[in-house]
C-alpha positions as CSV (number, residue, x, y, z in Angstrom):
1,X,135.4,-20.0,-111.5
2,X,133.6,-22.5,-109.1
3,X,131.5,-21.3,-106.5
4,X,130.1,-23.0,-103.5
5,X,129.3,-23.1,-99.6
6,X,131.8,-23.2,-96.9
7,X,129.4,-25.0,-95.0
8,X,126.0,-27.3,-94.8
9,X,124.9,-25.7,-91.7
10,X,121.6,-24.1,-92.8
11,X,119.4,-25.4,-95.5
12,X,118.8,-21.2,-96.5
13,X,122.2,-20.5,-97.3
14,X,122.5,-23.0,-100.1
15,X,122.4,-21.7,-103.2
16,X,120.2,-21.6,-105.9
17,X,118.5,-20.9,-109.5
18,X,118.1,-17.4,-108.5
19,X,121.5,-16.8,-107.4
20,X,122.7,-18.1,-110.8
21,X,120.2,-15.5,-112.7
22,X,121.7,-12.8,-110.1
23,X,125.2,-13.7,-111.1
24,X,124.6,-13.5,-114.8
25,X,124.0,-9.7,-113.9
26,X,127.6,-9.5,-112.9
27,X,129.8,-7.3,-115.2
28,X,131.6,-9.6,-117.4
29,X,130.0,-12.5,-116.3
30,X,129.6,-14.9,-119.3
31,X,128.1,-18.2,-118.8
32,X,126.7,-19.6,-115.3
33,X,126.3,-23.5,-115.0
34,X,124.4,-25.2,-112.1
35,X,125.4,-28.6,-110.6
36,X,124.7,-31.0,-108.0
37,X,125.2,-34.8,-107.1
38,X,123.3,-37.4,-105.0
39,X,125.0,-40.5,-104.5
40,X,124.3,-44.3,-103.3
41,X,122.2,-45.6,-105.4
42,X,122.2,-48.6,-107.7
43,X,122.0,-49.4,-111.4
44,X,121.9,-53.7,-112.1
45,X,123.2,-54.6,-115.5
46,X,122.0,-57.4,-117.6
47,X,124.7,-60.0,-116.3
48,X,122.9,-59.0,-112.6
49,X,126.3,-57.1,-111.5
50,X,124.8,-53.6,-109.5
51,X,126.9,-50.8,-110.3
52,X,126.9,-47.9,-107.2
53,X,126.9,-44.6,-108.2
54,X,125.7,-41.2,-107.8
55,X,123.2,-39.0,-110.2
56,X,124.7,-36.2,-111.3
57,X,122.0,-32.7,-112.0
58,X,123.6,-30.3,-114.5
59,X,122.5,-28.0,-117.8
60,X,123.2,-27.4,-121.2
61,X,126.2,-25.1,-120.3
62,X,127.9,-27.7,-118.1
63,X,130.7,-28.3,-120.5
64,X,132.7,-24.8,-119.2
65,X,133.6,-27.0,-116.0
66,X,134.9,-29.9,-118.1
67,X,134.0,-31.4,-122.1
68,X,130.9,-33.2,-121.9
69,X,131.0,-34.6,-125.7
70,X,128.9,-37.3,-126.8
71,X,129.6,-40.0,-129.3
72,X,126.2,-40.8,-129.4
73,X,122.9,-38.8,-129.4
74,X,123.3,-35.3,-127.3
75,X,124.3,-33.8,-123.8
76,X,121.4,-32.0,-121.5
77,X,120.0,-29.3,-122.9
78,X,118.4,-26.4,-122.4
79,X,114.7,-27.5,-123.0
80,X,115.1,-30.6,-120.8
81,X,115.9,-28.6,-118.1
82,X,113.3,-26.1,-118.6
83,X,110.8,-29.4,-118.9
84,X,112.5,-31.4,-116.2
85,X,112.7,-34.4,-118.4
86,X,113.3,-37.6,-117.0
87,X,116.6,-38.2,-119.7
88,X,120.2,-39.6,-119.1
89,X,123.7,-39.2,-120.4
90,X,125.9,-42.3,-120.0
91,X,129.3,-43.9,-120.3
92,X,129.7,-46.2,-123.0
93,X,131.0,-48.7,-119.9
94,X,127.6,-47.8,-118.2
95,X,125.8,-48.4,-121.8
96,X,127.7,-51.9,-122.6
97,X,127.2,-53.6,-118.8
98,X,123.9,-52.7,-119.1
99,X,122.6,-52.7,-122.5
100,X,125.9,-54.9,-124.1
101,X,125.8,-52.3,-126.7
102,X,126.7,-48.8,-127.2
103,X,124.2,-47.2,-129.2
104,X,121.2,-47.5,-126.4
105,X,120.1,-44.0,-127.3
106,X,115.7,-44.3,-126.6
107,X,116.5,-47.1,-124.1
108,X,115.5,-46.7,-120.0
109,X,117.9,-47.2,-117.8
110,X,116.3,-48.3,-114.2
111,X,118.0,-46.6,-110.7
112,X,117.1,-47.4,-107.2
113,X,117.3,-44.5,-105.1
114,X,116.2,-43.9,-101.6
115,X,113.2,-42.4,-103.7
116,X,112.3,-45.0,-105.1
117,X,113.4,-47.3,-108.6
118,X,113.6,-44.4,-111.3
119,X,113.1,-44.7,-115.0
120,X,115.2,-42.5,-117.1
121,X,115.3,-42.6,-121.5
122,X,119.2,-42.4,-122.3
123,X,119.8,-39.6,-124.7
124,X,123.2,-39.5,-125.1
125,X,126.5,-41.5,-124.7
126,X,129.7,-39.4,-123.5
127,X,132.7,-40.5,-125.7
128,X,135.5,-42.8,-124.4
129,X,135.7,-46.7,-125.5
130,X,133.1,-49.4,-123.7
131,X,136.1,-50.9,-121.9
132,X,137.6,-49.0,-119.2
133,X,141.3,-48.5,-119.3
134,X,143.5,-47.5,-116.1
135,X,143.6,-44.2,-117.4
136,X,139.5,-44.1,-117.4
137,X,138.9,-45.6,-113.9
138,X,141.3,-42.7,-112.5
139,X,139.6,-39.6,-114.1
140,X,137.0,-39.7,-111.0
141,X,135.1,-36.3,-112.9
142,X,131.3,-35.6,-111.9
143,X,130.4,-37.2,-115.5
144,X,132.7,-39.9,-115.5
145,X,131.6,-41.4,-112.2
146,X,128.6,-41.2,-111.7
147,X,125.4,-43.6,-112.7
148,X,123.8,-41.2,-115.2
149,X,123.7,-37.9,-116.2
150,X,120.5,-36.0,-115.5
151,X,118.7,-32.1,-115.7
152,X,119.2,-30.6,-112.4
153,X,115.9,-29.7,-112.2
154,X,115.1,-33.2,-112.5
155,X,117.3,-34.0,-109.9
156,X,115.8,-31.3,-107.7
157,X,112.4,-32.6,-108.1
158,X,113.1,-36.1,-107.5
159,X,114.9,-35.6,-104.3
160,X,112.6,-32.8,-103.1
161,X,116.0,-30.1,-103.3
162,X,113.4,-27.9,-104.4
163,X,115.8,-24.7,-106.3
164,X,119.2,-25.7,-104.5
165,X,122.1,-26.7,-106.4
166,X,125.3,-27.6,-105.0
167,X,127.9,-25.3,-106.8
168,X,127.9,-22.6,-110.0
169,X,130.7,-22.8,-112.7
170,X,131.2,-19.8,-113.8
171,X,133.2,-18.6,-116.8
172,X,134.1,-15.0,-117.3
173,X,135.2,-12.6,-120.5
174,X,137.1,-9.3,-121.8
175,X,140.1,-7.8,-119.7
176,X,139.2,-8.6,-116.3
177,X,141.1,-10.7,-113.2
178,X,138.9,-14.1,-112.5
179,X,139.7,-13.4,-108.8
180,X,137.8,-10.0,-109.0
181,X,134.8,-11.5,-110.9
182,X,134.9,-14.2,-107.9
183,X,135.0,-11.6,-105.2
184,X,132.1,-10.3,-106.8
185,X,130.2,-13.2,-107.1
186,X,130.7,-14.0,-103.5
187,X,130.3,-10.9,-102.4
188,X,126.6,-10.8,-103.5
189,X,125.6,-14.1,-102.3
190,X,126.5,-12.8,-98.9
191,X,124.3,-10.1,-99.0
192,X,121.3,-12.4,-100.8
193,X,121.6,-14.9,-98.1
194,X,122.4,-12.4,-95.2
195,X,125.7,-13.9,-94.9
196,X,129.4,-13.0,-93.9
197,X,132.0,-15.0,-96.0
198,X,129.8,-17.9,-96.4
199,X,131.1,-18.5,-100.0
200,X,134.1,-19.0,-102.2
């Protein structure tokens, strides 16, 4: 199950951290993973090529939206989350136009943002070969296109999103109908944020 807004009309009705706790109250409510993306910003490689992208803010439990294995190193976890650490999961095409080799786990990568040029130590390197095939450059997923791979809390304190996320995956267990667990969900961030169908 995804859930998001309808709308970006008011900053209060996006939703956030607390939301996800309240959902993980839910009755057979499993696991709850928080996302959310900022794009155009820059990453320049060492043959001086810039690369636009976004920065994608996720957890440890992101891989119940798609797989998020590494060939190298480790995918956000839990503790960098909690410590809003300033780490980054890669493509290997990311890690051999910048770097010009794959294993760059300890390196910083270096993105300028409307915040600012940030500094971020590469943890991990998703899995996939350091040349893009056709087939790569059409899979356009959240981890596949995007600059780097961050905590979402560090994403929400470098762009001042303060405890809003974007969307919840949401993955459900036992002998229950997703679309009633979704009802549910959507159901009680309407009543949290004072809402009337604001959600799906």
């Amino acid at each position: 199950i995804q859930v998001m807004r309808m709308s970006s009309k008011e900053w209060v009705d996006l939703i956030t951290f607390g939301d996800a706790e309240a959902i993980r109250k839910i009755n057979y409510v499993d696991k709850v993973t928080s996302s959310s993306e900022w794009g155009g910003f820059e990453m320049e490689t060492r043959t001086d090529e810039v690369l636009t992208g976004s920065l994608y803010g996720t957890d440890q439990d992101y891989n119940i939206i798609e797989e998020a294995n590494v060939q190298l190193g480790r995918f956000i976890s839990e503790v960098d989350v909690d410590n809003h650490s300033m780490v980054a999961v890669i493509t290997p095409q990311t890690a051999f136009k910048v770097f010009g080799y794959l294993n760059c786990i300890g390196e910083q990568i270096e993105i300028d943002t409307w915040n600012g040029r940030l500094s971020f130590t590469v943890i991990g390197v998703l899995e996939g070969s350091m040349d893009a095939s056709v087939m790569d450059m059409m899979i356009n997923t959240p981890l596949r296109r995007s600059l780097a791979v961050i905590p979402v809390t560090t994403i929400n304190d470098v762009f001042g999103y303060e405890d809003k996320v974007d969307f919840f995956g949401v993955t459900v267990y036992g002998d229950v109908k997703s679309a009633d667990v979704a009802k549910s969900i959507t159901n009680l961030l309407d009543i949290r944020h004072g809402t009337t169908d604001e959600y799906y």
